[in-house]
Rosetta silent file (secondary structure, phi, psi, omega in degrees, C-alpha in Angstrom):
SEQUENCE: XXXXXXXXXXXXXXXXXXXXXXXXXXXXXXXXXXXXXXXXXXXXXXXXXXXXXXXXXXXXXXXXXXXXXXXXXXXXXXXXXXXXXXXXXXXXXXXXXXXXXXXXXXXXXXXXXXXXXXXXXXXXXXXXXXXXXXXXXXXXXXXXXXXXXXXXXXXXXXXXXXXXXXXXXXXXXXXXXXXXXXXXXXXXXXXXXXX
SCORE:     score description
SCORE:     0.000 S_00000001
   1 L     0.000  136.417  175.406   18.571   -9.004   -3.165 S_00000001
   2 L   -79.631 -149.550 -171.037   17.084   -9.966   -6.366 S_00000001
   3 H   -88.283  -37.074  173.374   13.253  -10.212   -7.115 S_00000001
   4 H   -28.662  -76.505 -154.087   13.372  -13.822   -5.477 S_00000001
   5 H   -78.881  -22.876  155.966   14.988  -13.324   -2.741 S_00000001
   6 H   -53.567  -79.738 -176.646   12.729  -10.192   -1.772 S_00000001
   7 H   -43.807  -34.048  156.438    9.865  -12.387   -2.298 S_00000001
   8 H   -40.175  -77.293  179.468   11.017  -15.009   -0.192 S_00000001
   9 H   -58.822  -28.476 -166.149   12.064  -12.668    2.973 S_00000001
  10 H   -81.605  -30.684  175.434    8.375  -10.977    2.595 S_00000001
  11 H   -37.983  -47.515 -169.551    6.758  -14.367    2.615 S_00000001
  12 L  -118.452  155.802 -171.212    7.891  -16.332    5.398 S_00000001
  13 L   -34.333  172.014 -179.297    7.748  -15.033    8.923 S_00000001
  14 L  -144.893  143.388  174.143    9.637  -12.116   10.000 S_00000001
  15 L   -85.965  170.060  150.425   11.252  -11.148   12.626 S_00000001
  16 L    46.524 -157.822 -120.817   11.992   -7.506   14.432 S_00000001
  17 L   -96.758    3.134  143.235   10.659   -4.233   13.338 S_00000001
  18 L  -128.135   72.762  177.078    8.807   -6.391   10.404 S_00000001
  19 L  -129.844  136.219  172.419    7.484   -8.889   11.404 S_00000001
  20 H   -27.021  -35.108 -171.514    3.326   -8.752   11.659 S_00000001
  21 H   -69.425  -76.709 -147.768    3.170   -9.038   15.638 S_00000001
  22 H   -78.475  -28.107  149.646    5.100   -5.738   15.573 S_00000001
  23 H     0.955  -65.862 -155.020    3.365   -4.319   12.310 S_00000001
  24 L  -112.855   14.100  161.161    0.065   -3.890   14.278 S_00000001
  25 L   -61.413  129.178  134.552    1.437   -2.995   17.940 S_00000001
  26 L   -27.263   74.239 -164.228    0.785    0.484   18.964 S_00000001
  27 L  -124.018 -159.087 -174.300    3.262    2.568   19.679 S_00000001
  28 H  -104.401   -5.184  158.506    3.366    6.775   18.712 S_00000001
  29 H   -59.543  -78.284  178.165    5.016    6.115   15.141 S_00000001
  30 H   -32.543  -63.207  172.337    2.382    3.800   14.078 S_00000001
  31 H   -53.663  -62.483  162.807   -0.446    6.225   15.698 S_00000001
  32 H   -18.062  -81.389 -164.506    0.882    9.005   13.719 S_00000001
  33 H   -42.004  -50.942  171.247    0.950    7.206   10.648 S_00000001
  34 H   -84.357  -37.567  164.265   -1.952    6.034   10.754 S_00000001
  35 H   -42.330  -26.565 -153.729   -3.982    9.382   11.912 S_00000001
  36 H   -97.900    3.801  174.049   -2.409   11.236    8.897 S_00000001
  37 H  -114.026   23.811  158.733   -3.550    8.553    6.255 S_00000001
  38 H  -118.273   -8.113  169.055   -7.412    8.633    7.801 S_00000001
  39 L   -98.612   -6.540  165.107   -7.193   12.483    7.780 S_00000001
  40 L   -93.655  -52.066  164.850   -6.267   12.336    4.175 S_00000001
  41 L   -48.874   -1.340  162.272   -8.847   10.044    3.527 S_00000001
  42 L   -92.833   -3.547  169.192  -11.649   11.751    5.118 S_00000001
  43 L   -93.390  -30.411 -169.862  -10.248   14.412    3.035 S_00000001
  44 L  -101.472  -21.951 -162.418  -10.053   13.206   -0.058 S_00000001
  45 L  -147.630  157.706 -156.760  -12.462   10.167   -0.299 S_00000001
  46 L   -99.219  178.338 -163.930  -16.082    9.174    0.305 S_00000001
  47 L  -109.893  -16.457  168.504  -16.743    5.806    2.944 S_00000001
  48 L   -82.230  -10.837 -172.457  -18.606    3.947   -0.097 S_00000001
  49 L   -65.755  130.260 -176.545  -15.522    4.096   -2.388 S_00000001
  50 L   -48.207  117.036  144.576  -13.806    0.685   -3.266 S_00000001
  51 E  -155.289  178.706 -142.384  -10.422    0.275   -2.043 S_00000001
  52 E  -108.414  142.346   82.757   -7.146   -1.921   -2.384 S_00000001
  53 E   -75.605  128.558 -114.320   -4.344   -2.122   -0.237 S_00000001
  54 E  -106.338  122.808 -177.278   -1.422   -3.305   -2.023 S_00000001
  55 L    64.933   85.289 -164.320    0.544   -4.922    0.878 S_00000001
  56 L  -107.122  -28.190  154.454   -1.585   -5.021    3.859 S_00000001
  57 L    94.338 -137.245  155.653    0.297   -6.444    5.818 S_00000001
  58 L  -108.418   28.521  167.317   -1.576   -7.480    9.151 S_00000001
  59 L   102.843   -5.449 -167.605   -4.178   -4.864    8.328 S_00000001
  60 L   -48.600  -10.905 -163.416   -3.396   -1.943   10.705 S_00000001
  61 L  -118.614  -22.513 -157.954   -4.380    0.438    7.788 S_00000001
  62 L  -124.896  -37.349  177.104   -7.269   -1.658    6.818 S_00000001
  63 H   -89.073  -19.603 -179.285   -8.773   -1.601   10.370 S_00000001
  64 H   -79.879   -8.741  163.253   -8.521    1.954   10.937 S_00000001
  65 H   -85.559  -10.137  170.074  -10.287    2.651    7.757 S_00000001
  66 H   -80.046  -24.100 -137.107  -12.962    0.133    8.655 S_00000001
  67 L  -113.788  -40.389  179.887  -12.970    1.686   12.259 S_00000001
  68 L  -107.277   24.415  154.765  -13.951    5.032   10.328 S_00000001
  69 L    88.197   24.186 -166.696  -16.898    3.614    8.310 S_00000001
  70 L  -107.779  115.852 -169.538  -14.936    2.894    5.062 S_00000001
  71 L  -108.995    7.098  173.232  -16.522   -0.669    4.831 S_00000001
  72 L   -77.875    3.391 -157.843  -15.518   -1.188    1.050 S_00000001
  73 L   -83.455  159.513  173.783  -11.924   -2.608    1.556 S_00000001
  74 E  -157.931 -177.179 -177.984   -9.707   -5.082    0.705 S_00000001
  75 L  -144.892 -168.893 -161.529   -6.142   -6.107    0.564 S_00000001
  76 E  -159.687   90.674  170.129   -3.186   -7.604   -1.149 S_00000001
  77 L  -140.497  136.338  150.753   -0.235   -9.555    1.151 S_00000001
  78 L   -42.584  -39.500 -168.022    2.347  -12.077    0.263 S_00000001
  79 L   -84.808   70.788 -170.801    2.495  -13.157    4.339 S_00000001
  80 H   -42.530  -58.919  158.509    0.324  -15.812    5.343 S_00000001
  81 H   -38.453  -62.893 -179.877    1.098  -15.084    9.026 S_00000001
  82 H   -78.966    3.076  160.107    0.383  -12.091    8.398 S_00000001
  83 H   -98.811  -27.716 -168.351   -3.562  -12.428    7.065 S_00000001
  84 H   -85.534  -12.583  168.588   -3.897  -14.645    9.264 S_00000001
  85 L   -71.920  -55.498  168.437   -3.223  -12.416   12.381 S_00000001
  86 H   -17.998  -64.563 -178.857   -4.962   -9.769   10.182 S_00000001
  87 H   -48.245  -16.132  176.440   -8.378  -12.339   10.650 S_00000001
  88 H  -134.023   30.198  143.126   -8.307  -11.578   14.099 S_00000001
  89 L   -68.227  148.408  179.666   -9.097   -8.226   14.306 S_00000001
  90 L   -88.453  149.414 -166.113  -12.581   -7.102   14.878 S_00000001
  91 L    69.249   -4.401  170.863  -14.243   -6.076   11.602 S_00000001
  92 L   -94.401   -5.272 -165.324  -11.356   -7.504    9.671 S_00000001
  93 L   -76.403    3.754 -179.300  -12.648  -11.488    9.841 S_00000001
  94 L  -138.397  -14.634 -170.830  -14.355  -11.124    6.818 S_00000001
  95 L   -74.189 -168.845 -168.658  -13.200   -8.651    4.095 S_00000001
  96 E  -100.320  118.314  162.105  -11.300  -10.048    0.801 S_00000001
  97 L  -144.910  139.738 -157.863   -7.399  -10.570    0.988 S_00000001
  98 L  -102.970  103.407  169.553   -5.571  -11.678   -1.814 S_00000001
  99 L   -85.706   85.003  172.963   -2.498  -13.804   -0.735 S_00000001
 100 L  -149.340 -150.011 -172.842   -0.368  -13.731   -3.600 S_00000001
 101 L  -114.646  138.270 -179.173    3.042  -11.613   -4.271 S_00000001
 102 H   -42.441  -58.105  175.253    2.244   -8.012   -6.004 S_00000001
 103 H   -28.139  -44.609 -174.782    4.187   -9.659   -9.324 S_00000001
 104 H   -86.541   -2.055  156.823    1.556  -11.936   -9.459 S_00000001
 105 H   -24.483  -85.416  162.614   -1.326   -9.861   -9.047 S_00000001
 106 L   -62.753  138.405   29.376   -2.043   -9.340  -12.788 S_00000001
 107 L  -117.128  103.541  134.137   -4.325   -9.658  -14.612 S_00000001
 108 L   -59.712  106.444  146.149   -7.222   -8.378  -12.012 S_00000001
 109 L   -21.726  -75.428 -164.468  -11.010   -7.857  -12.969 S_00000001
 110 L   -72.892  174.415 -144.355  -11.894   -5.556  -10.775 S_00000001
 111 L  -125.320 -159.464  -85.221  -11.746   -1.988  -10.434 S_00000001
 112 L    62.813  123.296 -171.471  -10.965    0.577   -7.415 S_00000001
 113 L   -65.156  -43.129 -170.652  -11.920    3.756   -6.651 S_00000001
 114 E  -150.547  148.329  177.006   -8.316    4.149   -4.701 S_00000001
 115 E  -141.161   90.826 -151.214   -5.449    1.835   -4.624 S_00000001
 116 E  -132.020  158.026  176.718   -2.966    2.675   -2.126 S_00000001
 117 E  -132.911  159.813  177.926    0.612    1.493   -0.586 S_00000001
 118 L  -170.511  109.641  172.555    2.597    2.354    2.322 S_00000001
 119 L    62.045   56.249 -162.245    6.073    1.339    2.400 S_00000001
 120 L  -140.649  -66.918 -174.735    5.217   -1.485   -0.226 S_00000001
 121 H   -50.003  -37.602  177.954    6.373   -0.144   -3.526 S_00000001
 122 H   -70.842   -2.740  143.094    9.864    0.661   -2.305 S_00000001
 123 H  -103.569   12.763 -179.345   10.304   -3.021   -2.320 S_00000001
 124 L  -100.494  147.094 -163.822    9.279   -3.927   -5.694 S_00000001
 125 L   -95.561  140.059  174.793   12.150   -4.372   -8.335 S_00000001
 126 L   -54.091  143.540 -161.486   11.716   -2.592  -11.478 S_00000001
 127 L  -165.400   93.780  163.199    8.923   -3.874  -13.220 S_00000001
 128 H   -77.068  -31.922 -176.187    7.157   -1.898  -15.884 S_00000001
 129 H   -44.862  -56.467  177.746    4.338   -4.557  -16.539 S_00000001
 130 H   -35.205  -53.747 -141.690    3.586   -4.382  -12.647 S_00000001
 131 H  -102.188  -22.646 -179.050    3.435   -0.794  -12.179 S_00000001
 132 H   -36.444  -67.106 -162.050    1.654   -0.164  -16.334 S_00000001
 133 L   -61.188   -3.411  173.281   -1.188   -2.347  -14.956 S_00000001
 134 L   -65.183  -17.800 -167.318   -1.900   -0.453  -12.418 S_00000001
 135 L   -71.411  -31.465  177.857   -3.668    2.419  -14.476 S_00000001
 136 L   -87.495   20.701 -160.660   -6.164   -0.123  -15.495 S_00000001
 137 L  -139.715  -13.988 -177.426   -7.611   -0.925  -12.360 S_00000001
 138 L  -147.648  167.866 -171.118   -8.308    2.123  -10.114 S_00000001
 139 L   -91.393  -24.915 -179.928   -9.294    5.473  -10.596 S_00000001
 140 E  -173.687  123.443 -175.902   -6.716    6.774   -8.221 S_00000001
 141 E  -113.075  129.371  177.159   -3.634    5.723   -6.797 S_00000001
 142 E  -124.962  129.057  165.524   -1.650    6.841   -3.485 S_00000001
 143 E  -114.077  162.602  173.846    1.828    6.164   -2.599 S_00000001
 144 E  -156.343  100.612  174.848    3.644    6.777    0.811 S_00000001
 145 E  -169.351  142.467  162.462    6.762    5.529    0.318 S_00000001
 146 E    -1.043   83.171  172.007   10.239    5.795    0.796 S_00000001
 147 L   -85.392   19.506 -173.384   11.784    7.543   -2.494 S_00000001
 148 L  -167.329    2.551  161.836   15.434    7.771   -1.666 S_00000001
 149 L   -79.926  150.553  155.148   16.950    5.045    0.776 S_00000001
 150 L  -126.811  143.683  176.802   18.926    2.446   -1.247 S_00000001
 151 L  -178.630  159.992  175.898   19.616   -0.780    0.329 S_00000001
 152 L   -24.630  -35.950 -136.177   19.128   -4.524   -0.469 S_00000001
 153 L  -132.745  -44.269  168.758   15.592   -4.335    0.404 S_00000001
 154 L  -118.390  175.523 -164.522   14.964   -0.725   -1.072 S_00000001
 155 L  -138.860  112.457  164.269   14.474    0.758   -4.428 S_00000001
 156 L   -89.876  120.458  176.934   14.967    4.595   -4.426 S_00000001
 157 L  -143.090  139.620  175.067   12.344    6.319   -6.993 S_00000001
 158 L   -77.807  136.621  163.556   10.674    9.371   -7.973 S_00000001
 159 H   -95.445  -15.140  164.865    7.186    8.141   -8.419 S_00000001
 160 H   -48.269  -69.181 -160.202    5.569   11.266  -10.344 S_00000001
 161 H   -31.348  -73.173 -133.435    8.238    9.925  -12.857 S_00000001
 162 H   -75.140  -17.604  166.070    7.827    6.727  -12.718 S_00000001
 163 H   -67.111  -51.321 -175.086    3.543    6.915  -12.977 S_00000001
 164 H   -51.859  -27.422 -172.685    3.041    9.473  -15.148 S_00000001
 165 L   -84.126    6.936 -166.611    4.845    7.717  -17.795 S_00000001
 166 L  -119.675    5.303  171.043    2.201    4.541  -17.178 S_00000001
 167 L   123.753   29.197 -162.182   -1.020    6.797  -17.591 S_00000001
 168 L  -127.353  145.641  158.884   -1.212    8.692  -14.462 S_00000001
 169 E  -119.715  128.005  160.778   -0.920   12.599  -13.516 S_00000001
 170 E   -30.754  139.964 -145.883   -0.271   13.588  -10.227 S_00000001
 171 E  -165.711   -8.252  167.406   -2.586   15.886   -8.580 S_00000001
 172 E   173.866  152.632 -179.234   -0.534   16.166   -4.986 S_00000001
 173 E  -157.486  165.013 -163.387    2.028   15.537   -3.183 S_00000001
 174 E  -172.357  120.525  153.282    3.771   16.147    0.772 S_00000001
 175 E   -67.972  142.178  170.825    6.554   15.859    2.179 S_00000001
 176 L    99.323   71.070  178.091    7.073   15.523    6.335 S_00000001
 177 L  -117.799  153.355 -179.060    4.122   13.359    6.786 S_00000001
 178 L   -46.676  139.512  159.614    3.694   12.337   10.713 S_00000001
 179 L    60.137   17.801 -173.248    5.287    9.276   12.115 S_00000001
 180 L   -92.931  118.530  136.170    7.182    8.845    8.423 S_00000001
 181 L   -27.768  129.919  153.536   11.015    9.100    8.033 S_00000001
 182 L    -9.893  -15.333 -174.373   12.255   12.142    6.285 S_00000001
 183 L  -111.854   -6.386  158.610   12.546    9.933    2.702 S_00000001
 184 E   -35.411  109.055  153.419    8.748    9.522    2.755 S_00000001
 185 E  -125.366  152.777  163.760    6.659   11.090    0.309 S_00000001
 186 E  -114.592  147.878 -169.130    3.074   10.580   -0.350 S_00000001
 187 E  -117.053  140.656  136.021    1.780   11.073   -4.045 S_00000001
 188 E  -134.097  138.446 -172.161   -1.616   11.069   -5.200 S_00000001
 189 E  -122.076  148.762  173.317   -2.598   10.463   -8.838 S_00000001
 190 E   -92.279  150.670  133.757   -5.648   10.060  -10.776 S_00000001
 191 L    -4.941   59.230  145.296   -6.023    8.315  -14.180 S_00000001
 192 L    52.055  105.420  170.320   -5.553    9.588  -17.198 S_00000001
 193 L  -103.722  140.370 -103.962   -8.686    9.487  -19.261 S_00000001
 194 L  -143.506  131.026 -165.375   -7.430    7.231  -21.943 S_00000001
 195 L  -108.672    0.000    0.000   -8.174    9.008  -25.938 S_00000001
């Protein structure tokens, strides 16, 4: 699939093991997934710090960090179906989501304390302008994402690589993470300070 044609399938409804409805269903993958990214964020991050999530999806990630008192949040999704199912979670009916496609994202104002993805990046087509601008907008950026399926749909990448070369150094990284496939890694890097 080209960059189009990505954009396209993430747009318009979805069926089967993406589609929003099943996104935010419960099951013991999903519970996993989400415990281990609220025990790294109670590890790593304070409940006033600003953050983005870049492909939100229908928020399941966004309410469980709201659920644990991080009331600073936002989003990013491409899926109108899928904010709007998002809206009708409790504590979700009000924060700021951005409906537009990550290409289009840039040029943002604002700033973030954290900027994080899960399973989001591993659909974006190479694009240094996309991934450059990221350095200029958050203080620290986390991926959890797929490095190493290829398929229509994914884009296998080392992601040290591919940040560090846009102004970023890595500072951790883990393999194995709970309720993840085996091609999962989560990175996280801070910023550069800029000379």
């Amino acid at each position: 699939m080209n960059k189009e044609q990505k954009e396209l399938y993430w747009k318009h409804k979805r069926e089967g093991r993406n589609s929003p409805t099943k996104y935010i269903t419960p099951n013991k993958k999903r519970i996993a997934r989400t415990e281990q990214l609220l025990d790294y964020f109670n590890q790593y991050f304070c409940k006033t710090h600003k953050i983005l999530e870049l492909g939100c999806n229908a928020g399941r990630n966004l309410k469980a960090l709201k659920d644990e008192g991080f009331n600073n949040i936002e989003g990013v999704e491409i899926n109108a179906d899928a904010i709007r199912l998002l809206r009708t979670q409790k504590g979700l009916e009000n924060i700021k989501v951005k409906e537009c496609s990550l290409h289009n994202l840039f040029p943002i104002t604002e700033t973030y304390d954290v900027i994080f993805t899960m399973a989001v990046f591993e659909h974006i087509a190479d694009d240094p302008l996309f991934f450059s601008q990221l350095q200029n907008n958050t203080n620290f950026l986390i991926t959890i994402e797929d490095e190493f399926t290829k398929s229509d749909r994914h884009k296998a990448r080392n992601y040290k690589k591919l940040f560090e070369s846009f102004g970023f150094r890595q500072i951790e990284s883990k393999r194995f993470l709970k309720g993840l496939p085996l091609s999962f890694v989560r990175r996280m890097f801070i910023r550069k300070e800029k000379k």
